[in-house]
OpenMM code with the backbone's topology and positions (N, CA, C; nanometers):
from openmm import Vec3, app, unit

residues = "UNK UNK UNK UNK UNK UNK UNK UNK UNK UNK UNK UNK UNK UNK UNK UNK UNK UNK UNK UNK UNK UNK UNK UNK UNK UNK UNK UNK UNK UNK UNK UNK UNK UNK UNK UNK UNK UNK UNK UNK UNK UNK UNK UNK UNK UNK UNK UNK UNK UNK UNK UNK UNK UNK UNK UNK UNK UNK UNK UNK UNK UNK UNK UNK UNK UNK UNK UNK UNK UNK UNK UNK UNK UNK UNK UNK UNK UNK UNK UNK UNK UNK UNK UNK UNK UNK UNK UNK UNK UNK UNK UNK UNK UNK UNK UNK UNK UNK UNK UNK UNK UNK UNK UNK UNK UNK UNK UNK UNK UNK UNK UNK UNK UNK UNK UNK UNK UNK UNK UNK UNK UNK UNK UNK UNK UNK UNK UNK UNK UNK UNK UNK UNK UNK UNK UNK UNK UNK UNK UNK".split()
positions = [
    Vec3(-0.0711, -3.4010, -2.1514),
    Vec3(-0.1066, -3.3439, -2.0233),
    Vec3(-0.0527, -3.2023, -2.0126),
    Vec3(-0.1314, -3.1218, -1.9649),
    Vec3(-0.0840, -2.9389, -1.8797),
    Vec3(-0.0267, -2.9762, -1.8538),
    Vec3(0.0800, -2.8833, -1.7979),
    Vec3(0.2038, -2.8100, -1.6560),
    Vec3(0.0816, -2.7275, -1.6043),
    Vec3(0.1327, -2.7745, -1.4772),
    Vec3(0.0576, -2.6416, -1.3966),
    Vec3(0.1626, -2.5731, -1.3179),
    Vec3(0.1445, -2.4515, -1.3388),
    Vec3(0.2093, -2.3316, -1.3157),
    Vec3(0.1971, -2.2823, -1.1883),
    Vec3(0.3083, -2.2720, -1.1141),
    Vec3(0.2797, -2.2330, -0.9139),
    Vec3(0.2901, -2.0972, -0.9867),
    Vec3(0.2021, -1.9794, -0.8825),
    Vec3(0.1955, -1.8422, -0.9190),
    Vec3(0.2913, -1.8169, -0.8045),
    Vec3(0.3486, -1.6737, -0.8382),
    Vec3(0.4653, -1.6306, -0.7767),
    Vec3(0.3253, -1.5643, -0.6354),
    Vec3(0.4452, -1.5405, -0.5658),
    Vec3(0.3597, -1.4357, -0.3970),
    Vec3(0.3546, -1.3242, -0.4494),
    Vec3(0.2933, -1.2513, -0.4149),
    Vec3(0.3294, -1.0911, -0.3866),
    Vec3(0.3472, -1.0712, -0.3487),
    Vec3(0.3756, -0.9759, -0.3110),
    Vec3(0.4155, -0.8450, -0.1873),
    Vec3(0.3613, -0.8041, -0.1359),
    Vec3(0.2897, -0.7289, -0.0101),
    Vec3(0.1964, -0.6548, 0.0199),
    Vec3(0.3002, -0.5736, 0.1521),
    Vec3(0.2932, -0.4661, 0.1504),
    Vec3(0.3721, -0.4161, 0.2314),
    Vec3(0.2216, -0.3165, 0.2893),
    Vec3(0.2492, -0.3110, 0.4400),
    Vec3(0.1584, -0.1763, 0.5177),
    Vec3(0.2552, -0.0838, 0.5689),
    Vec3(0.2438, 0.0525, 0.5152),
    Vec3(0.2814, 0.0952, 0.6273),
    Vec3(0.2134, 0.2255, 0.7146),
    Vec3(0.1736, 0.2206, 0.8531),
    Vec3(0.0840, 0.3076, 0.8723),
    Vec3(0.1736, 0.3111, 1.0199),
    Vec3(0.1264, 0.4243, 1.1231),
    Vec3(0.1992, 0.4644, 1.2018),
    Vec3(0.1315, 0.4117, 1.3575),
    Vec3(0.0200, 0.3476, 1.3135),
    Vec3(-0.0540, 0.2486, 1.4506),
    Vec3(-0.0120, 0.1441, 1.4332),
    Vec3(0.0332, 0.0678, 1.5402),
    Vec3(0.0912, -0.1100, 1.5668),
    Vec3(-0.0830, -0.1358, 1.5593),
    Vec3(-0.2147, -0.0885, 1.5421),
    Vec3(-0.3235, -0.1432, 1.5502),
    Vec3(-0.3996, -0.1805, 1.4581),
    Vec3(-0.3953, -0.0690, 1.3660),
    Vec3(-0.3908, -0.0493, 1.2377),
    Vec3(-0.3546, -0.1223, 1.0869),
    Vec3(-0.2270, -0.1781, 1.1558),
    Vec3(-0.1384, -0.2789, 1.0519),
    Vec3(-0.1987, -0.3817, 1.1131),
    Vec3(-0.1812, -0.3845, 1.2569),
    Vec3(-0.2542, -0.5287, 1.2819),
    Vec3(-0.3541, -0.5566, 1.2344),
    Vec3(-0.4892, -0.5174, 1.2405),
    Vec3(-0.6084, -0.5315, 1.1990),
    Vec3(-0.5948, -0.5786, 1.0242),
    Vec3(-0.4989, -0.4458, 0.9288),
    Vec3(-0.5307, -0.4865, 0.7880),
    Vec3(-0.4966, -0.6399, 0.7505),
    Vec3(-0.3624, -0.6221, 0.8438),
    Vec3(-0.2881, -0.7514, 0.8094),
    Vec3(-0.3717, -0.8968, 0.8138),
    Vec3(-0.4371, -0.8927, 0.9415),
    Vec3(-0.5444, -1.0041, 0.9698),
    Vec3(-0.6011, -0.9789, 0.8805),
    Vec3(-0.6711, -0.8974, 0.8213),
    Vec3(-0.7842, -0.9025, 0.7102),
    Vec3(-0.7312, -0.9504, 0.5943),
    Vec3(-0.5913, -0.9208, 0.5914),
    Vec3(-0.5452, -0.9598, 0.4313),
    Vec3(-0.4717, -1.1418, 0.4308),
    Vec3(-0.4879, -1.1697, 0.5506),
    Vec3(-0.4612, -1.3248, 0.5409),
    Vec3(-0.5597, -1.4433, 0.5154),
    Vec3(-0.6845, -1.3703, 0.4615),
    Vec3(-0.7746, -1.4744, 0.3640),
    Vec3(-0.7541, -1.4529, 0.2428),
    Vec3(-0.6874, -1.3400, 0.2005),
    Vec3(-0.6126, -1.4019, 0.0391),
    Vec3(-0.4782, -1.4479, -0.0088),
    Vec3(-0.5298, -1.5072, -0.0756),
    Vec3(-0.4093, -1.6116, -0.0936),
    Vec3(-0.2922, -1.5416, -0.1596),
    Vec3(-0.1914, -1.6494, -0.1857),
    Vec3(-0.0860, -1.6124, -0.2535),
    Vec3(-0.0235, -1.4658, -0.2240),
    Vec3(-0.0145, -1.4405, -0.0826),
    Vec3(0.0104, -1.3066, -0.0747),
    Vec3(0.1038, -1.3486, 0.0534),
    Vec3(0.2222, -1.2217, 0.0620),
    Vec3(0.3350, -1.2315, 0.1558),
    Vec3(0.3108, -1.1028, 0.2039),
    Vec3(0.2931, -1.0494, 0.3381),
    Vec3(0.2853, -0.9429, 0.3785),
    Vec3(0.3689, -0.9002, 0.4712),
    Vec3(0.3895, -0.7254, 0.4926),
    Vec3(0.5411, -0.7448, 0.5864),
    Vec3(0.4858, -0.5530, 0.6155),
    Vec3(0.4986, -0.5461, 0.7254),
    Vec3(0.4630, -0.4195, 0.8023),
    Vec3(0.5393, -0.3193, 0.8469),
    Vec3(0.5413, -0.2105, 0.8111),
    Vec3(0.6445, -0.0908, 0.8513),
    Vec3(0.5749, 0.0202, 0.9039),
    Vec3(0.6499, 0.0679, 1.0381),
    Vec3(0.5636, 0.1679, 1.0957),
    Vec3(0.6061, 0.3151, 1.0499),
    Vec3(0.6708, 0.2863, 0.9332),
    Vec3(0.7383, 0.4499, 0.9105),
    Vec3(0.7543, 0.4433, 0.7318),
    Vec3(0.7656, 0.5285, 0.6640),
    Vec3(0.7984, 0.4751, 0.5280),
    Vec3(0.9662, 0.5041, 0.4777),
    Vec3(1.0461, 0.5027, 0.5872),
    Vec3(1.1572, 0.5708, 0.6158),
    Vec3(1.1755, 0.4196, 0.6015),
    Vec3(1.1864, 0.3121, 0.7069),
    Vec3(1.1617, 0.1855, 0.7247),
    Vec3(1.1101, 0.0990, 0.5844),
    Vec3(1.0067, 0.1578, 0.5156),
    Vec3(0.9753, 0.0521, 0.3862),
    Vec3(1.0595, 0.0411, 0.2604),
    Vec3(1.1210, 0.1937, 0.3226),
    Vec3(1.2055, 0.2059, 0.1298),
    Vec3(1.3100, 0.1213, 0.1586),
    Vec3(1.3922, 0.1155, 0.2583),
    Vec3(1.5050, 0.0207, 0.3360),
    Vec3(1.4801, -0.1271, 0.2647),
    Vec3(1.3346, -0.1641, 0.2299),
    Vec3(1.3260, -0.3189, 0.1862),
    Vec3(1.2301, -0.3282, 0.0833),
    Vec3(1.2621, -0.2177, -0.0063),
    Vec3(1.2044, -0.2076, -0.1225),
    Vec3(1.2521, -0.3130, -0.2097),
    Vec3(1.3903, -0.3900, -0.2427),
    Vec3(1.4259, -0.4742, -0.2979),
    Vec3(1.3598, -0.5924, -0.3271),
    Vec3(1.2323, -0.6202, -0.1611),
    Vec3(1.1451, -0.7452, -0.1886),
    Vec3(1.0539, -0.6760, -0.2941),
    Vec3(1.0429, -0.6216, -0.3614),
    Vec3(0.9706, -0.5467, -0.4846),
    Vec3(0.8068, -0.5906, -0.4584),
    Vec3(0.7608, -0.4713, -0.3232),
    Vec3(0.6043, -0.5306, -0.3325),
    Vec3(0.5196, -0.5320, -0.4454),
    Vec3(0.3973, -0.5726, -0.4937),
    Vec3(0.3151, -0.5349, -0.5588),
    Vec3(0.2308, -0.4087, -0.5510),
    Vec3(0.2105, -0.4013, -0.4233),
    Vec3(0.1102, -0.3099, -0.3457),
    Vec3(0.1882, -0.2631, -0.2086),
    Vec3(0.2002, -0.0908, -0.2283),
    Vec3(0.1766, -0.0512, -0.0555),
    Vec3(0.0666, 0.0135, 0.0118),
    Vec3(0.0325, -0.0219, 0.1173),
    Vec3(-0.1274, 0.0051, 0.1767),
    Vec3(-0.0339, 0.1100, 0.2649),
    Vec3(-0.0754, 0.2575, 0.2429),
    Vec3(0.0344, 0.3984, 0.2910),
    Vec3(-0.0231, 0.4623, 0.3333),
    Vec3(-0.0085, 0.4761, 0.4823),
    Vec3(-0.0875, 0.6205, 0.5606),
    Vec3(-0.0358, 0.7476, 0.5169),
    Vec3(-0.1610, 0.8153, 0.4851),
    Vec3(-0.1218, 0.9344, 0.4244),
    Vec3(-0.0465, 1.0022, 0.5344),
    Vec3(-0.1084, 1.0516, 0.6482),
    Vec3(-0.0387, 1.0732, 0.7580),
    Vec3(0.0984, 0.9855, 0.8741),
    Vec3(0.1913, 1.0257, 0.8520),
    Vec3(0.2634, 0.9140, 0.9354),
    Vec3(0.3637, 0.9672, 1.0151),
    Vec3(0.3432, 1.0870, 1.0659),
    Vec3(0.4085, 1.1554, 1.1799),
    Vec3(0.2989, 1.1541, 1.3288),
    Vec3(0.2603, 1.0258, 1.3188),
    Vec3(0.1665, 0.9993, 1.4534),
    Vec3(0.2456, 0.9897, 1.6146),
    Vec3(0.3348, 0.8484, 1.5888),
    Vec3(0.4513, 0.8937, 1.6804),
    Vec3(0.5860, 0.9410, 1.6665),
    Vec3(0.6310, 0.9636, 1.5411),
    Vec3(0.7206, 1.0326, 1.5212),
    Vec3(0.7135, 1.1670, 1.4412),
    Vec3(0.7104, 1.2880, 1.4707),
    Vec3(0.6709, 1.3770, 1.3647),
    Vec3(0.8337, 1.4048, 1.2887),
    Vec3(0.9391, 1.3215, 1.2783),
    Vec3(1.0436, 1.3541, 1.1744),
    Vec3(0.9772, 1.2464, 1.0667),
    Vec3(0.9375, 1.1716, 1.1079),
    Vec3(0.8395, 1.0718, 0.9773),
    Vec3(0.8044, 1.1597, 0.8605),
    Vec3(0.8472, 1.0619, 0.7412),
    Vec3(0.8071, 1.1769, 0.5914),
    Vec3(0.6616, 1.1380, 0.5733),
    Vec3(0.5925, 1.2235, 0.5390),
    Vec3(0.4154, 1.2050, 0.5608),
    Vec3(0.4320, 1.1099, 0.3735),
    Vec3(0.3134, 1.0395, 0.3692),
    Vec3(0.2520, 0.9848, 0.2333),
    Vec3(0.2996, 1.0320, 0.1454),
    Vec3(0.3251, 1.1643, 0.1128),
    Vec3(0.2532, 1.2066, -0.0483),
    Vec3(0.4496, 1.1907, -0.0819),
    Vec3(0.5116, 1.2368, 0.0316),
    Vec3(0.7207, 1.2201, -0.0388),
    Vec3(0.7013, 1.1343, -0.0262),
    Vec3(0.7024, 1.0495, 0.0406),
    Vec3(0.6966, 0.8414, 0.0751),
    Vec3(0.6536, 0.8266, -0.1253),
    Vec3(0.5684, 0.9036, -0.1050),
    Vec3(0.4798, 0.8216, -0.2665),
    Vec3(0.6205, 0.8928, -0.3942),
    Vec3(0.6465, 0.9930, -0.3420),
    Vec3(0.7592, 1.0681, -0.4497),
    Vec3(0.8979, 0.9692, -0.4527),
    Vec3(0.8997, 0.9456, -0.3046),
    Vec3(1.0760, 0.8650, -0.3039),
    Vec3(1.0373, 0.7053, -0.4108),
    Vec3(0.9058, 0.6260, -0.3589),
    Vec3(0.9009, 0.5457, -0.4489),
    Vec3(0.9042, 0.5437, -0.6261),
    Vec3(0.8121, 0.6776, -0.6548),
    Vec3(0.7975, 0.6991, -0.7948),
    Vec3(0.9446, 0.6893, -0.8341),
    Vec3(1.0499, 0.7359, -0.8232),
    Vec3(1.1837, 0.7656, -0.8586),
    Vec3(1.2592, 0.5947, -0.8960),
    Vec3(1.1780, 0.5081, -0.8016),
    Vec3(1.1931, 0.3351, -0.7617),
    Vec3(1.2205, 0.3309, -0.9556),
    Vec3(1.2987, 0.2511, -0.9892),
    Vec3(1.2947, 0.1886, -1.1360),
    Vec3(1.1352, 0.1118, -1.1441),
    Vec3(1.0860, 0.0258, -1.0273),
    Vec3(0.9875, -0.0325, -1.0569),
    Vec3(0.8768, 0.0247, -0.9220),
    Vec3(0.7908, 0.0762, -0.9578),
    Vec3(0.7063, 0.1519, -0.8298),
    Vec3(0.5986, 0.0721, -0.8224),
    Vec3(0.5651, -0.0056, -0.7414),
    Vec3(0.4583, -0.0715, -0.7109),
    Vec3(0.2940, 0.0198, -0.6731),
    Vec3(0.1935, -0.0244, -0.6911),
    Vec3(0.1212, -0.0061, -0.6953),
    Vec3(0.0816, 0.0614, -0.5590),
    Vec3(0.0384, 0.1787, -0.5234),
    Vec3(-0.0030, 0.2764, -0.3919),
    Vec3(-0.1554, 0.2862, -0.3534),
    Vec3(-0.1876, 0.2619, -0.2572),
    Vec3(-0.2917, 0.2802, -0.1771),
    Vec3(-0.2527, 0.2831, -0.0819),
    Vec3(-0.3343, 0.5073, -0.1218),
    Vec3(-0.3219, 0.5606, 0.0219),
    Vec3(-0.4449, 0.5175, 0.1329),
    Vec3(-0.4207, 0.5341, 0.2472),
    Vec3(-0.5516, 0.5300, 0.3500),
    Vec3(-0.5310, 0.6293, 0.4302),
    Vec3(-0.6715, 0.6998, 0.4781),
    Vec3(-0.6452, 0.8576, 0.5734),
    Vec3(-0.7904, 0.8553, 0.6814),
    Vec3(-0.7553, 0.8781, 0.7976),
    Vec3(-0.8580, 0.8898, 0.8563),
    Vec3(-0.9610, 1.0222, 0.8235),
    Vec3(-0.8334, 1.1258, 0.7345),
    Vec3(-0.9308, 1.2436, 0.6798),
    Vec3(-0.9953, 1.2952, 0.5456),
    Vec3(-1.0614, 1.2967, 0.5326),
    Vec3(-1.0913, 1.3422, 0.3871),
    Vec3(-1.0621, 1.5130, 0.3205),
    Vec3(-0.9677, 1.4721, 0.1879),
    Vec3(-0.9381, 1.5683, 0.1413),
    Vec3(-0.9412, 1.5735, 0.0283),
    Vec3(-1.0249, 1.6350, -0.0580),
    Vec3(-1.0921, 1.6500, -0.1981),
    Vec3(-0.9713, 1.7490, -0.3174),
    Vec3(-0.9247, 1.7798, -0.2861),
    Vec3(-0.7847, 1.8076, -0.2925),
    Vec3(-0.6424, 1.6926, -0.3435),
    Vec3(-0.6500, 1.6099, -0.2318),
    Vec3(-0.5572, 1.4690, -0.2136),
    Vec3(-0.6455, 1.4042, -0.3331),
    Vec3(-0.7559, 1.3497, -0.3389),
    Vec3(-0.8521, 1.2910, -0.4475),
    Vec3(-0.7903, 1.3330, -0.5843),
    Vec3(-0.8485, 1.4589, -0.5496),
    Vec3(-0.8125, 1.4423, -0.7168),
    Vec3(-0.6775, 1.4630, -0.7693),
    Vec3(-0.5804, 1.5190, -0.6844),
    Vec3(-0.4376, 1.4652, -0.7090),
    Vec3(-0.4318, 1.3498, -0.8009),
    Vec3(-0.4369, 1.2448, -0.6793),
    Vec3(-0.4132, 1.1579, -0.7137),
    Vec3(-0.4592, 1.0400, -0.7910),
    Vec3(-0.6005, 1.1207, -0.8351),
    Vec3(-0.6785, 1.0412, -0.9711),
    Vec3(-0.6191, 1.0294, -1.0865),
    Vec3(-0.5441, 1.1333, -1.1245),
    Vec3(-0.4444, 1.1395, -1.2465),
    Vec3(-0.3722, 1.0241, -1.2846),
    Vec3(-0.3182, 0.9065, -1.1224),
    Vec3(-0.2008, 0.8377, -1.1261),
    Vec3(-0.2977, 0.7139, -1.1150),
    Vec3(-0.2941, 0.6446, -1.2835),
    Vec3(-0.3438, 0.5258, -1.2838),
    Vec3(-0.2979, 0.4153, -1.1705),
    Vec3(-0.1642, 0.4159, -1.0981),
    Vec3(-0.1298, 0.3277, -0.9963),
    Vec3(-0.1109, 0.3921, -0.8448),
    Vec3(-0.1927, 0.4959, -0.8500),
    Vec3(-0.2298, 0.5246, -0.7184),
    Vec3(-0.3388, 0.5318, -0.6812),
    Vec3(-0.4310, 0.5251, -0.5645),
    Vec3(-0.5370, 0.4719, -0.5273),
    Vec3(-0.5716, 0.5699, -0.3599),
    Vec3(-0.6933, 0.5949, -0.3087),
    Vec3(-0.6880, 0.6605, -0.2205),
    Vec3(-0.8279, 0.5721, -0.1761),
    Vec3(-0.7835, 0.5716, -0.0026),
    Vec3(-0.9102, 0.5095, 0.0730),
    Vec3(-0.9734, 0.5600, 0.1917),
    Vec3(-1.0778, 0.6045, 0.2459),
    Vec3(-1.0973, 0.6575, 0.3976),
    Vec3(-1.0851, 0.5529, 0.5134),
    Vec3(-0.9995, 0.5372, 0.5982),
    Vec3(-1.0204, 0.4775, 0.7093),
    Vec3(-1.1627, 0.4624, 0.7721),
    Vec3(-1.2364, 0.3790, 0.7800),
    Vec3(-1.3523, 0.4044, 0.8172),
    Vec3(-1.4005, 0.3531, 0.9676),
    Vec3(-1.5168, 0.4050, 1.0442),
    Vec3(-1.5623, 0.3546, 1.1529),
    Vec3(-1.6206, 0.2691, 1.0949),
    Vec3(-1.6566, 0.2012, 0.9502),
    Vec3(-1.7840, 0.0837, 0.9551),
    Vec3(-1.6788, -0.0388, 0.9632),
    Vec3(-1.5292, -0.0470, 0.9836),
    Vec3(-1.4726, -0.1695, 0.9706),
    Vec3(-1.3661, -0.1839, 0.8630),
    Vec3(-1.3068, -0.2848, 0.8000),
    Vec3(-1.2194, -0.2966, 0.7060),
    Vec3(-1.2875, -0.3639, 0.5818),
    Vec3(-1.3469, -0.3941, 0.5879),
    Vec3(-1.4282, -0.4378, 0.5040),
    Vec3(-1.3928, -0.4163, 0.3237),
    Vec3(-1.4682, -0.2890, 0.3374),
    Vec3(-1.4385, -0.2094, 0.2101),
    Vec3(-1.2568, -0.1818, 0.1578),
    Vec3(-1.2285, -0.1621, 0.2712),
    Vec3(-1.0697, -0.1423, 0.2426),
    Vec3(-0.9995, -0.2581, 0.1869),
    Vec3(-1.0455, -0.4180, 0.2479),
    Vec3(-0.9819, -0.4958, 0.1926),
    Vec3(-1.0157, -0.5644, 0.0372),
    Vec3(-1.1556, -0.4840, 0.0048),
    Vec3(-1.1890, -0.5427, -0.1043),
    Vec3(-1.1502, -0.4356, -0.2226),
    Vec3(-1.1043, -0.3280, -0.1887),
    Vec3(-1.0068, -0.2127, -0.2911),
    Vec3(-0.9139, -0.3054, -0.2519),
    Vec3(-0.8451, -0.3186, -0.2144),
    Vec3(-0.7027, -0.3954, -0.2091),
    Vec3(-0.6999, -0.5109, -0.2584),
    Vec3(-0.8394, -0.6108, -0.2889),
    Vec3(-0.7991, -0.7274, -0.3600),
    Vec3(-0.7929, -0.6834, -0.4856),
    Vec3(-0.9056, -0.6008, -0.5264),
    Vec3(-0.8710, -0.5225, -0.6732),
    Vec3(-0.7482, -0.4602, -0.6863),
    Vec3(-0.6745, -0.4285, -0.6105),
    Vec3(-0.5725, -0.3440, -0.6622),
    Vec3(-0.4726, -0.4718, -0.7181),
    Vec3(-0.4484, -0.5828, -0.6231),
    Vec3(-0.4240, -0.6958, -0.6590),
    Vec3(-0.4090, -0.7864, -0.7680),
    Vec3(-0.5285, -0.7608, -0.7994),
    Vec3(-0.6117, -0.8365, -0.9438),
    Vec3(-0.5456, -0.7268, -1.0632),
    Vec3(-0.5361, -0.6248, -1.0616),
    Vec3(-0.4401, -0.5426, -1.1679),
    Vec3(-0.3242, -0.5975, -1.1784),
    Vec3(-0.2929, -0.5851, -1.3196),
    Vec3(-0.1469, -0.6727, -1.3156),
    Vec3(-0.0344, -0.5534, -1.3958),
    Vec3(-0.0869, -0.4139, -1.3882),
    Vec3(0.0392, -0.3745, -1.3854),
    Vec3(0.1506, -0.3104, -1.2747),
    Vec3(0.2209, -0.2820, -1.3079),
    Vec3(0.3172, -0.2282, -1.2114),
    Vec3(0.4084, -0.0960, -1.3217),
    Vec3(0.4303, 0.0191, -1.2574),
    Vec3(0.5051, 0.1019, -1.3508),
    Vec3(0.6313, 0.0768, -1.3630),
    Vec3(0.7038, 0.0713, -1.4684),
    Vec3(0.7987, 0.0372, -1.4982),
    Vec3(0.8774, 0.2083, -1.5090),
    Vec3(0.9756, 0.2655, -1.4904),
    Vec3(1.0339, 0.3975, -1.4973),
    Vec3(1.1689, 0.3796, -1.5945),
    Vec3(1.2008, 0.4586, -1.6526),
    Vec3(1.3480, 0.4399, -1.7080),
    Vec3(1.4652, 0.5069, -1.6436),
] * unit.nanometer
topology = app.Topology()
chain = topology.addChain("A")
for resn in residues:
    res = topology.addResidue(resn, chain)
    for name in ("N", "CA", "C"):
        topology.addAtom(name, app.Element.getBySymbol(name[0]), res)
């Protein structure tokens, strides 16, 4: 006879600077499974509990909405890189910047998404893919 093997949780950390925002992804991301999710309205706040070692952070590029001492996305994305183990980044922006794109095309574990008026839809199905990747950068 097999062993069958329980799969570990992940991580899924949000952090975006609307209590509406997280709400909404979060609901969307509780039809997939095997996933532990945990919400921060600042990324000042996420690095604090970086230890639960997410898989994935879903990161407003912008995040001086109600606080403008808030460090915007792109240092948030620098303080993690430095992380021994940097989990996988997807940014989300209500703006488009072709610029930010191709930045961040270079970085096989970073990812960029538009906030959209058609819904979450699309957003949550980049995020199950990001999911379904099974690496994570390892740093020395």
């Amino acid at each position: 006879m097999g062993t069958i093997r329980r799969l570990n949780k992940r991580n899924v950390f949000i952090v975006d600077d609307s209590p509406l925002y997280r709400e909404i992804i979060s609901n969307e991301l509780k039809g997939i499974s095997n996933i532990d999710i945990s919400t921060y309205d600042s990324a000042e706040n996420c690095l604090k509990n970086m230890d639960n070692e997410p898989s994935l952070i879903i990161l407003d590029f912008y995040l001086d909405g109600e606080n403008s001492e808030n460090m915007n996305g792109h240092f948030a994305m620098q303080q993690f890189r430095k992380l021994k183990k940097c989990p996988q980044i997807l940014f989300v922006s209500s703006v488009h910047n072709e610029e930010l794109l191709m930045e961040y095309s270079r970085y096989r574990d970073v990812d960029f998404i538009l906030k959209s008026e058609l819904g979450t839809s699309r957003t949550t199905r980049k995020i199950e893919e990001k999911l379904s990747e099974t690496y994570v950068t390892h740093f020395q």
